[in-house]
C-alpha atoms as one frame of an Amber mdcrd trajectory, in Angstrom:
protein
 -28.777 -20.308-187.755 -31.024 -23.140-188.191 -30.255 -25.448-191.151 -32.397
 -25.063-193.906 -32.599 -27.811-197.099 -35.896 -27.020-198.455 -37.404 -23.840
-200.085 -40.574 -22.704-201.882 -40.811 -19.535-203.809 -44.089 -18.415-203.806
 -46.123 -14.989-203.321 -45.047 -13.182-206.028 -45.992  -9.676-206.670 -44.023
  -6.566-207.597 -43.926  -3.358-205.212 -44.850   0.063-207.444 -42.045   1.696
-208.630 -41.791   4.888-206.508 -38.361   6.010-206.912 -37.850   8.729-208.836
 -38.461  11.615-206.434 -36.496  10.529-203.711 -32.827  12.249-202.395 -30.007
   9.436-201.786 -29.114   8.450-198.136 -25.850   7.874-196.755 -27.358   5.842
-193.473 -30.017   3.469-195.372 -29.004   0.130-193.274 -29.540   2.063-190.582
 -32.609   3.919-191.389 -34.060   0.211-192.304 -33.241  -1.644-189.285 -34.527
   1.211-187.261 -37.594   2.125-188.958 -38.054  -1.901-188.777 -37.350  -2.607
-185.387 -39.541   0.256-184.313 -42.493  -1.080-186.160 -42.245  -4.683-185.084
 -42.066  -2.884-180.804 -45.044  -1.093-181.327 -46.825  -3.636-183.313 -45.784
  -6.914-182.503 -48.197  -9.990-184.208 -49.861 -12.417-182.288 -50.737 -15.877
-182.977 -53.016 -18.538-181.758 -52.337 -22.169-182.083 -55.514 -24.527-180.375
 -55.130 -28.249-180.385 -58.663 -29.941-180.054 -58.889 -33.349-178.245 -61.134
 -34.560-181.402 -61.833 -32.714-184.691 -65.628 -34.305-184.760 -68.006 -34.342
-182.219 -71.935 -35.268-181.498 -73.916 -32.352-180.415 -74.283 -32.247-176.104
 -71.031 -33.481-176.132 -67.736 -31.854-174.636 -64.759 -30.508-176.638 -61.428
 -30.038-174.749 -58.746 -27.960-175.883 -55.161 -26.012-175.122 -54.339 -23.144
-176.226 -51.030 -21.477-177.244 -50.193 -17.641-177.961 -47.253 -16.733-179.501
 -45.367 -13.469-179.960 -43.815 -11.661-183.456 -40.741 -10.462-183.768 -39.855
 -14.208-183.532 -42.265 -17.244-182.549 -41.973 -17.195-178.630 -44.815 -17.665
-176.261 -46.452 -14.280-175.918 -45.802 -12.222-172.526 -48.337  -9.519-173.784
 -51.590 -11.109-173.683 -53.190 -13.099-170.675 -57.235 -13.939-171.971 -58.000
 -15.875-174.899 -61.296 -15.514-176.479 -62.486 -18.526-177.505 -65.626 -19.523
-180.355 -67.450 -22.061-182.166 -68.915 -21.009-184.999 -71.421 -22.256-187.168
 -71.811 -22.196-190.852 -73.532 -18.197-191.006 -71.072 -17.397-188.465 -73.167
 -17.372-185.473 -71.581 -17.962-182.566 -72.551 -21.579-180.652 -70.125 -21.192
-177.686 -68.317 -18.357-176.336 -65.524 -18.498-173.847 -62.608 -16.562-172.059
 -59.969 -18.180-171.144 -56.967 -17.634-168.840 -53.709 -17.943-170.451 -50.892
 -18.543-167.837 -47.075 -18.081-169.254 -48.706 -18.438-172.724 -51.153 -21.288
-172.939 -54.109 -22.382-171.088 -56.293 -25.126-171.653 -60.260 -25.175-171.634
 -63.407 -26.967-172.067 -66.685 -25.895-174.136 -70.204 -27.947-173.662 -71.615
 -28.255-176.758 -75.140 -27.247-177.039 -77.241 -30.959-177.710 -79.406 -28.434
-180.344 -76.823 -28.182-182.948 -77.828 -29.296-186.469 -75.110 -31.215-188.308
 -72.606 -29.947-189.881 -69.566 -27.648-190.559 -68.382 -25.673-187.912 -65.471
 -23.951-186.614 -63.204 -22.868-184.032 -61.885 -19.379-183.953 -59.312 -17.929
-180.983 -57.566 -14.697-180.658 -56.284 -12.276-177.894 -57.787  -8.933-177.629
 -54.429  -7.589-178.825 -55.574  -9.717-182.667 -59.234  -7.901-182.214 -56.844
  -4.958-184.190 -56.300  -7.123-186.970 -59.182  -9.178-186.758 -60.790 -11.104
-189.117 -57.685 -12.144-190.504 -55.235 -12.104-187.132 -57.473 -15.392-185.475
 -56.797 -19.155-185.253 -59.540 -20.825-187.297 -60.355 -24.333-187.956 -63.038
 -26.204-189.291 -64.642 -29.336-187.187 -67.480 -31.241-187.597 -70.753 -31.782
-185.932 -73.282 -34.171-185.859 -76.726 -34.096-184.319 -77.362 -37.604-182.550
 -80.843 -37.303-184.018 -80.921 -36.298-186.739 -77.418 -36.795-188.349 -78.981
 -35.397-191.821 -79.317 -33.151-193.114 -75.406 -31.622-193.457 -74.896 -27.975
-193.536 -71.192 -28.394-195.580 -69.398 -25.472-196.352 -67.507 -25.447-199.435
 -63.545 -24.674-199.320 -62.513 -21.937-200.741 -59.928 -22.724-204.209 -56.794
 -22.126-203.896 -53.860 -22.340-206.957 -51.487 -24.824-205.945 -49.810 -25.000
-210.218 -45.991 -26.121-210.001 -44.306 -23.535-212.631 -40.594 -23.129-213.420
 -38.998 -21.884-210.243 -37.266 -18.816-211.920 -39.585 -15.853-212.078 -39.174
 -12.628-213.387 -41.058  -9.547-212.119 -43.385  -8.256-213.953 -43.311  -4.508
-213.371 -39.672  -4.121-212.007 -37.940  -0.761-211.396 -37.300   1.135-214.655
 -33.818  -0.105-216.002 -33.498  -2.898-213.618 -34.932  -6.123-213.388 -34.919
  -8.805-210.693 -35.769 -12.244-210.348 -35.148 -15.246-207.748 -33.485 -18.689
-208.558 -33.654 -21.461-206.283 -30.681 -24.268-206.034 -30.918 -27.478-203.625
 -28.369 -25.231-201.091 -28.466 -21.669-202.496 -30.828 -19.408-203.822 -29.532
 -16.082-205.979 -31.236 -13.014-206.763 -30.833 -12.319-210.658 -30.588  -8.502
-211.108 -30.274  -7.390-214.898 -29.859  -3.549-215.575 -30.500  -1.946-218.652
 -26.957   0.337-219.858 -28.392   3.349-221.604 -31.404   3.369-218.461 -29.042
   2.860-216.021 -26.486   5.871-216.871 -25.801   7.794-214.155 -28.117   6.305
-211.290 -26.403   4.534-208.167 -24.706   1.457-208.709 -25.406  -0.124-205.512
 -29.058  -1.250-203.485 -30.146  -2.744-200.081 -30.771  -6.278-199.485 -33.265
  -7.070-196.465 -33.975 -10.071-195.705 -36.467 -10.806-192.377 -38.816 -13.974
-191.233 -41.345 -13.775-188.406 -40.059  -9.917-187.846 -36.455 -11.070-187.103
 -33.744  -9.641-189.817 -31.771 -12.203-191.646 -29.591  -9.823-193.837 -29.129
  -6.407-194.664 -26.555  -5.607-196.444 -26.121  -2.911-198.928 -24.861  -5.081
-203.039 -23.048  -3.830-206.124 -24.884  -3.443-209.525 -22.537  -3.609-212.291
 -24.146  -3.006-216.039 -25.557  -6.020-217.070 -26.302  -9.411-215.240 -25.860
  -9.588-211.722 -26.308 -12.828-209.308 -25.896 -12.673-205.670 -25.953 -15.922
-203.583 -27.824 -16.226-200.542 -27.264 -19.764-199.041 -30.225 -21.721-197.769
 -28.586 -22.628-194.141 -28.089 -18.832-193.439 -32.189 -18.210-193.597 -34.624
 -19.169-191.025 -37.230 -21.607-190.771 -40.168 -19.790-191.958 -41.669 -17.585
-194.501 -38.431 -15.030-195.761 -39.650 -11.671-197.053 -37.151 -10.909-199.339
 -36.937  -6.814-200.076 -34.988  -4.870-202.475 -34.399  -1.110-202.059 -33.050
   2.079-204.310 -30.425   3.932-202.662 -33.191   6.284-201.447 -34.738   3.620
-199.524 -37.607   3.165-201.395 -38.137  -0.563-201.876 -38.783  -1.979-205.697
 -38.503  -5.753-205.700 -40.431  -7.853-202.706 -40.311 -11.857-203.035 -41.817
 -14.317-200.315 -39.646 -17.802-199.699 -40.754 -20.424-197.879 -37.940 -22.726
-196.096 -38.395 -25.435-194.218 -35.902 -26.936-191.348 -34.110 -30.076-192.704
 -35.916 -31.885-190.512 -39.367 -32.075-187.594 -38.834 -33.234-184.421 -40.103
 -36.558-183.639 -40.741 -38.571-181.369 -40.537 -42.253-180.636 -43.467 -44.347
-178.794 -43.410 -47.841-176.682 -47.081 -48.986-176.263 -48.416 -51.348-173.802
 -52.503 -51.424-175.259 -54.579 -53.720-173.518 -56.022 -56.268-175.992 -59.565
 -56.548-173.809 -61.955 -54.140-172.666 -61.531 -52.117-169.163 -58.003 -53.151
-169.979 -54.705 -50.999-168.048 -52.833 -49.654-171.052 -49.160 -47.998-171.152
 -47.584 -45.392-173.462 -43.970 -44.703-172.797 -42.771 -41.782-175.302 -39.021
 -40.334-175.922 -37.502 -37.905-177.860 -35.617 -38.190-180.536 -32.277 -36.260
-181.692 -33.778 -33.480-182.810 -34.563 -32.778-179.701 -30.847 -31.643-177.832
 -31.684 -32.665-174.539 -35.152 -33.904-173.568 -39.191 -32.985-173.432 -38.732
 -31.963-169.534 -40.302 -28.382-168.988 -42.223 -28.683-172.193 -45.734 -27.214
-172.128 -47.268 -30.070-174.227 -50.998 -31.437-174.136 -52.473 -35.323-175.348
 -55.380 -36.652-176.781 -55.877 -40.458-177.380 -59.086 -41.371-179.384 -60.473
 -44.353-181.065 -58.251 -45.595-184.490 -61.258 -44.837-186.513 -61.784 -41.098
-185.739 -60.496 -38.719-188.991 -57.870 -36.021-188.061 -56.945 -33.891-190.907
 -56.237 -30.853-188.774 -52.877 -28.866-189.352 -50.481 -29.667-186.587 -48.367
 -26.707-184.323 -44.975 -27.061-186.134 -46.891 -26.690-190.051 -49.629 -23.770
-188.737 -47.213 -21.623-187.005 -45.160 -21.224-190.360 -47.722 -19.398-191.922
 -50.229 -19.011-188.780 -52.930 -15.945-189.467 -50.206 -13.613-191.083 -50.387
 -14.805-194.709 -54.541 -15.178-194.586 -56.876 -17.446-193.476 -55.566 -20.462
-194.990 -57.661 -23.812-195.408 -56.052 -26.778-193.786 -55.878 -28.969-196.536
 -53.507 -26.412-198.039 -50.236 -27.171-195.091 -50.732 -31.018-196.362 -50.764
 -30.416-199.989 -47.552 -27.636-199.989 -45.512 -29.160-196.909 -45.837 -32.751
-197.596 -44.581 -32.276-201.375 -41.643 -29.898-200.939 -39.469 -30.285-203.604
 -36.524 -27.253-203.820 -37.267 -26.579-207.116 -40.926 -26.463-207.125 -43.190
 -23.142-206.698 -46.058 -23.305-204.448 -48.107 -19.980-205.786 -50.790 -18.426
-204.179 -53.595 -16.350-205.429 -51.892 -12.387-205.629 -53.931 -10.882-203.434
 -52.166 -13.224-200.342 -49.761 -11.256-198.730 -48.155 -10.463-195.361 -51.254
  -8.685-193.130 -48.073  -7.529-190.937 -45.028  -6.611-192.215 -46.451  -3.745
-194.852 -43.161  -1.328-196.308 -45.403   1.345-197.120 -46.496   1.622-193.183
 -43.305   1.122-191.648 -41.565   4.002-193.876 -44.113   6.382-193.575 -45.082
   6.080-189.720 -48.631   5.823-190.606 -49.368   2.988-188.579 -52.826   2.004
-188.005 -55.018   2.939-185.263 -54.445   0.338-182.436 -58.322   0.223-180.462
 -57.744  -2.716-178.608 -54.842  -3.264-175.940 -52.853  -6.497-175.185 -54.911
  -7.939-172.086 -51.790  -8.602-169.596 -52.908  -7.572-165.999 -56.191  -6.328
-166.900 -59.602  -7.106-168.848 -61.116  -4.442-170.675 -65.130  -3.355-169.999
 -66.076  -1.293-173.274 -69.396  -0.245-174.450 -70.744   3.068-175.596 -72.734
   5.919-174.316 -75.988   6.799-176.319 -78.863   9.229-176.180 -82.015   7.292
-175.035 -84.435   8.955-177.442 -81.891   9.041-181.158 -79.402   6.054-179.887
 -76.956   8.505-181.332 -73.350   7.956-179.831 -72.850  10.767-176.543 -69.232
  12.210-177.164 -67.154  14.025-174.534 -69.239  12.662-171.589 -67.957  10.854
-167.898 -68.911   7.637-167.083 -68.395   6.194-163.922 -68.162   2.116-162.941
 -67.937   1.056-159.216 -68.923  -1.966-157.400 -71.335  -1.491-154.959 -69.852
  -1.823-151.338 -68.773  -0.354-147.799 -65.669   0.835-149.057 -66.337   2.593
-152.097 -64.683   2.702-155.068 -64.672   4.866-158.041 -63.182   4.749-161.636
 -64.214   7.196-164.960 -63.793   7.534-168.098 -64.403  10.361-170.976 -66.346
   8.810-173.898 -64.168   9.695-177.750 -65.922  11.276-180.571 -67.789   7.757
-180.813 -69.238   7.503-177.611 -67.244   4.904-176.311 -65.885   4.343-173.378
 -63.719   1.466-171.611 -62.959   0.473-168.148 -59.983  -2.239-166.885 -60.380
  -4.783-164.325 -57.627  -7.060-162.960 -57.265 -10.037-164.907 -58.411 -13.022
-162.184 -61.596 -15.333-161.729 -63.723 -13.433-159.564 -67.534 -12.695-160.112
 -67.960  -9.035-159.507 -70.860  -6.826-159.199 -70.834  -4.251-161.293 -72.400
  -1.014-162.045 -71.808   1.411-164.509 -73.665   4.594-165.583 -73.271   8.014
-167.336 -72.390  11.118-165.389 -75.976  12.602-165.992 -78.223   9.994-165.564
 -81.202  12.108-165.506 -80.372  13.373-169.219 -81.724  10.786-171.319 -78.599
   9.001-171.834 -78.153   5.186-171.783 -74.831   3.183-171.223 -74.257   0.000
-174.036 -72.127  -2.441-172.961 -70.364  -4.108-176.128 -69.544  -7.844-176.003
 -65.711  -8.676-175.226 -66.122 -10.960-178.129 -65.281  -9.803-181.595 -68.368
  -9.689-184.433 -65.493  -9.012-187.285 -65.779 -12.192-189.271 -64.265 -13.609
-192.353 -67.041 -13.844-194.807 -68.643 -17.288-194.496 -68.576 -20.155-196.990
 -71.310 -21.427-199.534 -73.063 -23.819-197.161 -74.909 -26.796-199.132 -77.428
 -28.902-197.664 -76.058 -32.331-198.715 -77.462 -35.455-197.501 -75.121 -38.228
-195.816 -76.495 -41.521-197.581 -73.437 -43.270-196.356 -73.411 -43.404-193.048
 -69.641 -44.454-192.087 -70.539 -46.992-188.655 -67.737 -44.775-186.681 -70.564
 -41.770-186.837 -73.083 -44.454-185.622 -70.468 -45.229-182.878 -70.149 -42.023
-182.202 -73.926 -41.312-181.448 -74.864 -44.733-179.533 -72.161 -43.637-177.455
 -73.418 -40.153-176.549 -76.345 -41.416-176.570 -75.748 -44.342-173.476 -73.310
 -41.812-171.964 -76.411 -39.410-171.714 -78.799 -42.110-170.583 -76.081 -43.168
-167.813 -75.807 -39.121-166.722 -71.843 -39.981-167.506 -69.555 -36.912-167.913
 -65.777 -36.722-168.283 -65.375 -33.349-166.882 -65.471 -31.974-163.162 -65.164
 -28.688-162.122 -61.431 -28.028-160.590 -61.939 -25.949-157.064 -60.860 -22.151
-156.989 -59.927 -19.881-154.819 -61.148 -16.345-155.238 -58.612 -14.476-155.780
 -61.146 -11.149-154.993 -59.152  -8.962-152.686 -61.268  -7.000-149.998 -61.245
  -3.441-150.641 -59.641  -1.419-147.843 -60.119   1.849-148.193 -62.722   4.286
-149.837 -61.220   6.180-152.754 -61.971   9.005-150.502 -59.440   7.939-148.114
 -60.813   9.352-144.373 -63.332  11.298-144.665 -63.836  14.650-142.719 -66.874
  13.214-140.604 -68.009   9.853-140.057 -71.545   9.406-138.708 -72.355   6.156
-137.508 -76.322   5.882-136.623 -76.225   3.174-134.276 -74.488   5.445-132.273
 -77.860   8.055-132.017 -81.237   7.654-131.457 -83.600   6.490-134.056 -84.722
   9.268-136.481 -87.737   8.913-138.912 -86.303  10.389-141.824 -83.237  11.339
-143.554 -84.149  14.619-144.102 -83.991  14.688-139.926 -80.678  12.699-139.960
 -78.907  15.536-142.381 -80.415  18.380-140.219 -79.648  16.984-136.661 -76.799
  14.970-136.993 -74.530  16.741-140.166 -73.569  20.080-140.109 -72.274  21.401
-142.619 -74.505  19.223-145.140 -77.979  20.397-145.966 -80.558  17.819-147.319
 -83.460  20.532-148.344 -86.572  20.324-150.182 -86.676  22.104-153.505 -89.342
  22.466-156.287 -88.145  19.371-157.896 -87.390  16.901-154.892 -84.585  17.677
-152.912 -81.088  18.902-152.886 -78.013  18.391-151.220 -75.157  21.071-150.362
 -72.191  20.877-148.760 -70.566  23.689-146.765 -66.938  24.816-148.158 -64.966
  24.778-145.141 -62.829  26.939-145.731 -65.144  29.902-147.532 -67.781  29.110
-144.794 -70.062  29.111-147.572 -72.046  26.505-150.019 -70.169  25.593-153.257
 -71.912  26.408-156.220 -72.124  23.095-157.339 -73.554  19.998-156.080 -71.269
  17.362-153.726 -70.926  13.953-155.359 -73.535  12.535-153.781 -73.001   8.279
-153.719 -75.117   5.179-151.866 -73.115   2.406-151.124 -70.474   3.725-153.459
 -72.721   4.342-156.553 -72.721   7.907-157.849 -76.564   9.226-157.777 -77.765
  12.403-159.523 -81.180  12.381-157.628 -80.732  13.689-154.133 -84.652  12.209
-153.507 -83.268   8.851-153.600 -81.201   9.661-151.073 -83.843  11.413-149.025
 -86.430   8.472-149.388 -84.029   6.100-147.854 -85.308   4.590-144.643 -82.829
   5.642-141.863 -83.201   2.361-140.204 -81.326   0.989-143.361 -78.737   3.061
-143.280 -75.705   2.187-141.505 -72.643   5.268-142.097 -72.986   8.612-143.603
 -69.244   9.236-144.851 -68.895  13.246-145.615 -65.810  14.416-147.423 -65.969
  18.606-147.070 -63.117  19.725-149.348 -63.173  19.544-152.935 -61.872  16.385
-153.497 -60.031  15.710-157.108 -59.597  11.876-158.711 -57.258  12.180-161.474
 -58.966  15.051-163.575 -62.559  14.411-162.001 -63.096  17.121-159.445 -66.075
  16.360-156.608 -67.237  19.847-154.804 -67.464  17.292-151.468 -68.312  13.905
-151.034 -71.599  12.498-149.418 -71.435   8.730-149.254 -74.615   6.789-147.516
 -73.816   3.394-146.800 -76.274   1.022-145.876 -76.425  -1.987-143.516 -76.099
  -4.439-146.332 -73.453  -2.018-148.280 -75.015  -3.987-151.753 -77.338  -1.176
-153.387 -79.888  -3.843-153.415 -82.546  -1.401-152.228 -82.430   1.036-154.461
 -83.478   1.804-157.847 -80.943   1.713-160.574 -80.319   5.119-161.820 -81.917
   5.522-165.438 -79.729   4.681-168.159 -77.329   2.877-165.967 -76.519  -1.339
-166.310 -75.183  -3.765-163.509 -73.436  -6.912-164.325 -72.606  -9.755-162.827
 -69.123 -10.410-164.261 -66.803 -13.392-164.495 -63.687 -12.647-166.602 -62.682
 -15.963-167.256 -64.990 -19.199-167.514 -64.656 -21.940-164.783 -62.213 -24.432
-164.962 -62.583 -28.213-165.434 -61.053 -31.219-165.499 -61.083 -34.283-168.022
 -61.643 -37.534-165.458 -61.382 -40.803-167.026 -62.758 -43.899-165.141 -60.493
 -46.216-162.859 -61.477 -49.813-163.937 -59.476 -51.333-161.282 -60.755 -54.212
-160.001 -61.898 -53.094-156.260 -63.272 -50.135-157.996 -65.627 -51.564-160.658
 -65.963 -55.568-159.164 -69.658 -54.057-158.254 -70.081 -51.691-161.190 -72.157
 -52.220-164.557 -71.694 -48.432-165.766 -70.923 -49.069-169.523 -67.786 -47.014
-170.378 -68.196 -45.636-173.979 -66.267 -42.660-174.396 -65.495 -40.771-177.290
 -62.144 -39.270-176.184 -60.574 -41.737-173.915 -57.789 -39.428-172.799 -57.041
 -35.949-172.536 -54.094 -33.863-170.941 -53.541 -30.571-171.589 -50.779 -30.099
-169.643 -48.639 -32.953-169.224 -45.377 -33.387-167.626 -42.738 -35.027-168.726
 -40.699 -37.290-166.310 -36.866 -35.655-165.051 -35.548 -38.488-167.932 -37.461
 -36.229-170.401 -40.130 -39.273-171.332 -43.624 -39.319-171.114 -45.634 -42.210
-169.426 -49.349 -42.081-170.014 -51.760 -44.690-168.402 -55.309 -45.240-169.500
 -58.050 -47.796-169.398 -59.371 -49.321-172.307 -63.034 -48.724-173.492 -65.933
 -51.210-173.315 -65.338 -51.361-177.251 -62.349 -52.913-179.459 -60.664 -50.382
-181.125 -57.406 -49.023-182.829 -55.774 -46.006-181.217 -54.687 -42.613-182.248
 -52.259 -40.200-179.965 -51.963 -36.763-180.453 -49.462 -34.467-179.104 -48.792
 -31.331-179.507 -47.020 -28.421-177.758 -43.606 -26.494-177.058 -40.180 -27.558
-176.011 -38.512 -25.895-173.300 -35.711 -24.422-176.700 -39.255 -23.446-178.236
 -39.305 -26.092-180.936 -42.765 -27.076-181.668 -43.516 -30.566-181.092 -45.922
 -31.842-183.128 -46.682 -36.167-182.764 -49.289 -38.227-184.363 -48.848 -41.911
-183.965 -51.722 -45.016-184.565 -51.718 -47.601-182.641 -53.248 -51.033-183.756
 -54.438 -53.381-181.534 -53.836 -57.075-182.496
């Protein structure tokens, strides 16, 4: 165990007492730990962690970031989820940016262009997995950055904090509504806390003289052990050093396994990581500058295979934004915290002070009730590992009311065809996977009957669960601090100059070529260059397909295909497809022009795909193979889709002499580096090399990430310049 030399008691609230009714177990620490572990396996709780190369931009300008996911039971990068969906919001909650992006053995970095039309003011940053989207709007990274409009830097749309108690009170507290004949209360020492358990003689009579103590932080169990209640006062140590880092959820239950006493601790390690810096800054402008960092003890061996990312702005910049190591100890589960509230509690820990928060601030995660009764919530959303989920819902054209119990298909239009379903639930909706890469696909997906008035709604991949959003003031900025002016003269020249930081990092498609129709080979394969030209289709079935008849009827045309086997037509239409797109409308087929058409695949058996059965298969593929000459069928929507966004680099300019001896470019960037991935040298240091901007100016570094034993590492340092 980790040691452990600071603690906050806080969150205090008393569980109902629901005892009475309740037989006694013989097997409760078993029945706990099992009934625990299989809630935290089914429902594991994700977190986001983004660090921000600046936490105040000018609008047009470009944000960089990282991202991190981590995993509950524990706080280990997260195997589950692959996409991160990424947001800037603004003060109504409307989103500015949107983005998806790849997460690679749990963090991935990205860039976001913000619009130059943004007013000024409050904004901020949400991120979650679509694993969160469950638990969403409380499961979500969110912090708050600022924005200024070049412009017109006023007015500021500011949105008020929320309040929050932070009142010191004596760190012994009783509960208020405690089990009947038994009492319980926690008291904190510098090295050991003890839970204070007073019963009542004449109440106590005859009940069990024994209850469970369960003890678990970040879903991992401390203790749980079953402790002796003798008549009267009862204090039972728990020392500090035996807890982990983190917020303790300390349980007490009756000998029926119903819990009565709940108490949340916060302990702290007895001391961060840090790290130590040698700096080399440049005194002059377009100056070489050196940053050597190392780790200190706290680290046991070095920063080598750490997943950390660096940002190195001007001195003058503010950065009040919570850092890895203090946001992952309370992260999403405890609420939507503001960020002034990890300064004010973690920077003024005192062992026998009480940090309380308002009662209604609880775990959103680990919930007793739910994991003894196996009522666990509905889980909608899936952790994205290999594949990205398509959803949207299937409606009637005419009421928009949602279509229940209805197929509908999505292919890609294509020589080889391809063919997945799906059976819309009681609300209509419907949801497709596709493999997790960063290929643009063509996409097409319609209802099963598209000539029955319905009409397929795509949803957006991005959540529009939000927390409810601030009281936004218009204030008025009649102090204009010169780094905002800084800020803006700089965007502004950088604009002027058509300057940009970022460039677009080549891919490879990683696309494969499908190889097969989902038909496999089909009973006849009619290739047309192979016959004389006919005028029609109609012609085309009739001379060149037996077995398939293309006939007129009163309503168009229809299409049959000959059971094999029976020697007779099935008694329900083939599936009839162009270029691997389902049709309903056998006269689309028939008005194609032959010269278009390259293949006419014909499967004659009934042909089944998972629970989908086809009474044959007529598949006319045309010389292009792109459905680009045919009419979408009604209802039906085709996408161009990217999963994830492109990628980019941050390029900072090389002021080396044979470079720039010709150059008058000004150099006036905002963020003068950014990493987001950085590797540390086989000695464990890191060695950063920059040039100096056209401008004097202090420094600030800021690193943040993982070590390889999963210690966050968290560094700020400033750097004057003399």
């Amino acid at each position: 165990m980790k040691k452990v030399t600071a603690l906050i008691l806080f969150l205090t609230f008393p569980l109902s007492a629901r005892i009475a009714a309740g037989q006694a177990r013989d097997d409760i620490q078993e029945y706990l730990n099992l009934k625990f572990a299989a809630y935290c396996k089914n429902f594991p709780w994700e977190e986001v962690y983004v660090h921000t190369d600046r936490d105040e931009y000018i609008s047009g300008e470009t944000m960089w970031f990282n991202s991190w996911v981590f995993e509950k039971p524990g706080t280990r990068l997260s195997e589950r989820s692959n996409l991160l969906y990424f947001e800037v919001l603004n003060w109504t909650n409307m989103p500015v940016v949107r983005k998806r992006i790849l997460i690679t053995n749990g963090s991935g970095p990205g860039m976001a262009l913000l619009p130059d039309t943004l007013s000024s003011g409050d904004y901020t940053v949400r991120a979650y997995t679509n694993w969160m989207k469950n638990f969403l709007p409380v499961n979500c990274f969110s912090k708050k950055i600022k924005i200024y409009n070049a412009i017109k830097l006023n007015p500021f749309h500011k949105i008020r904090e929320k309040q929050f108690d932070f009142t010191n009170e004596n760190a012994k507290q009783t509960l208020s509504k405690a089990q009947t004949g038994i009492k319980a209360e926690v008291i904190s020492r510098p090295d050991t806390f003890y839970i204070h358990i007073s019963s009542d003689n004449e109440s106590y009579k005859g009940r069990a003289d024994h209850c469970y103590l369960f003890i678990q932080a970040n879903g991992m169990i401390n203790t749980n052990e079953k402790i002796s209640i003798l008549p009267g006062n009862n204090d039972f140590p728990v020392p500090k050093k035996s807890l982990t880092p983190g917020i303790n959820q300390i349980t007490l239950f009756n000998d029926s396994g119903i819990p009565f006493f709940e108490r949340y601790l916060l302990t702290l390690p007895d001391k961060k990581q840090s790290l130590s810096i040698i700096s080399d800054i440049g005194s002059g402008p377009r100056s070489k500058s050196l940053l050597e960092i190392s780790p200190e003890e706290i680290l046991p061996t070095s920063l080598s295979e750490a997943k950390l990312s660096v940002s190195i702005t001007p001195g003058f910049f503010p950065d009040k934004s919570a850092d890895m190591s203090d946001y992952l100890i309370f992260g999403s589960e405890f609420g939507l915290l503001p960020e002034e509230y990890f300064s004010k509690i973690l920077n003024k820990i005192d062992v026998y002070s009480t940090g309380k928060l308002p009662e209604n601030v609880k775990s959103r995660w680990i919930d007793w009730d739910i994991i003894l009764s196996g009522n666990y919530p509905e889980i909608k959303y899936l952790p994205e590992n290999e594949n990205h989920y398509i959803t949207g819902r299937l409606l009637n054209k005419g009421s928009l009311a949602p279509v229940p119990g209805e197929y509908v298909f999505m292919a890609s239009p294509g020589k080889k065809a391809q063919f997945m379903y799906n059976r819309t639930d009681k609300n209509g909706d419907f949801s497709f996977p596709l493999p997790l890469d960063n290929s643009t696909r063509d996409i097409i997906i319609l209802s099963e009957r598209s000539d029955s008035g319905h009409t397929v709604n795509i949803a957006s991949s991005f959540s529009e669960l939000y927390s409810p959003a601030g009281a936004d003031s218009l204030i008025v900025i009649t102090d204009i601090p010169a780094y905002l002016e800084k800020m803006s003269v700089n965007y502004q020249l950088n604009r002027i100059f058509d300057l940009s930081s970022s460039v677009p990092i080549s891919e490879a498609e990683t696309l494969l070529p499908v190889q097969q129709n989902f038909y496999g080979k089909p009973d006849t394969r009619l290739l047309l260059d192979n016959y004389i030209k006919l005028p029609v289709m109609e012609e085309v079935f009739f001379e060149l397909l037996p077995g398939v008849l293309l006939r007129r009827s009163s309503t168009g045309y229809d299409v049959e295909v000959i059971d094999p086997v029976g020697k007779s037509r099935y008694n329900m239409p083939p599936g009839l497809f162009i270029d691997g797109i389902k049709i309903n409308n056998a006269s689309v087929l028939a008005d194609l022009d032959p010269e278009l058409v390259e293949e006419i695949d014909v499967v004659s058996d009934k042909y089944i795909v998972g629970d989908y059965l086809f009474f044959g298969i007529v598949n006319v593929i045309t010389r292009d193979g792109n459905f680009n000459n045919i009419d979408l069928p009604e209802g039906a929507v085709r996408l161009n889709y990217r999963i994830t966004d492109p990628s980019f680099s941050y390029v900072t300019p090389d002021h080396s002499p044979e470079v720039t001896k010709s150059g008058r470019i000004p150099d006036l960037r905002n963020t003068l580096y950014w990493n987001p991935s950085i590797i540390p040298g086989i000695d464990g240091k890191i060695r950063i090399e920059f040039w100096t901007p056209d401008y004097r100016t202090d420094y600030k570094v800021n690193i943040q990430g993982i070590a390889r034993n999963g210690t966050p590492v968290s560094f700020k340092k400033s750097i004057g310049v003399k």
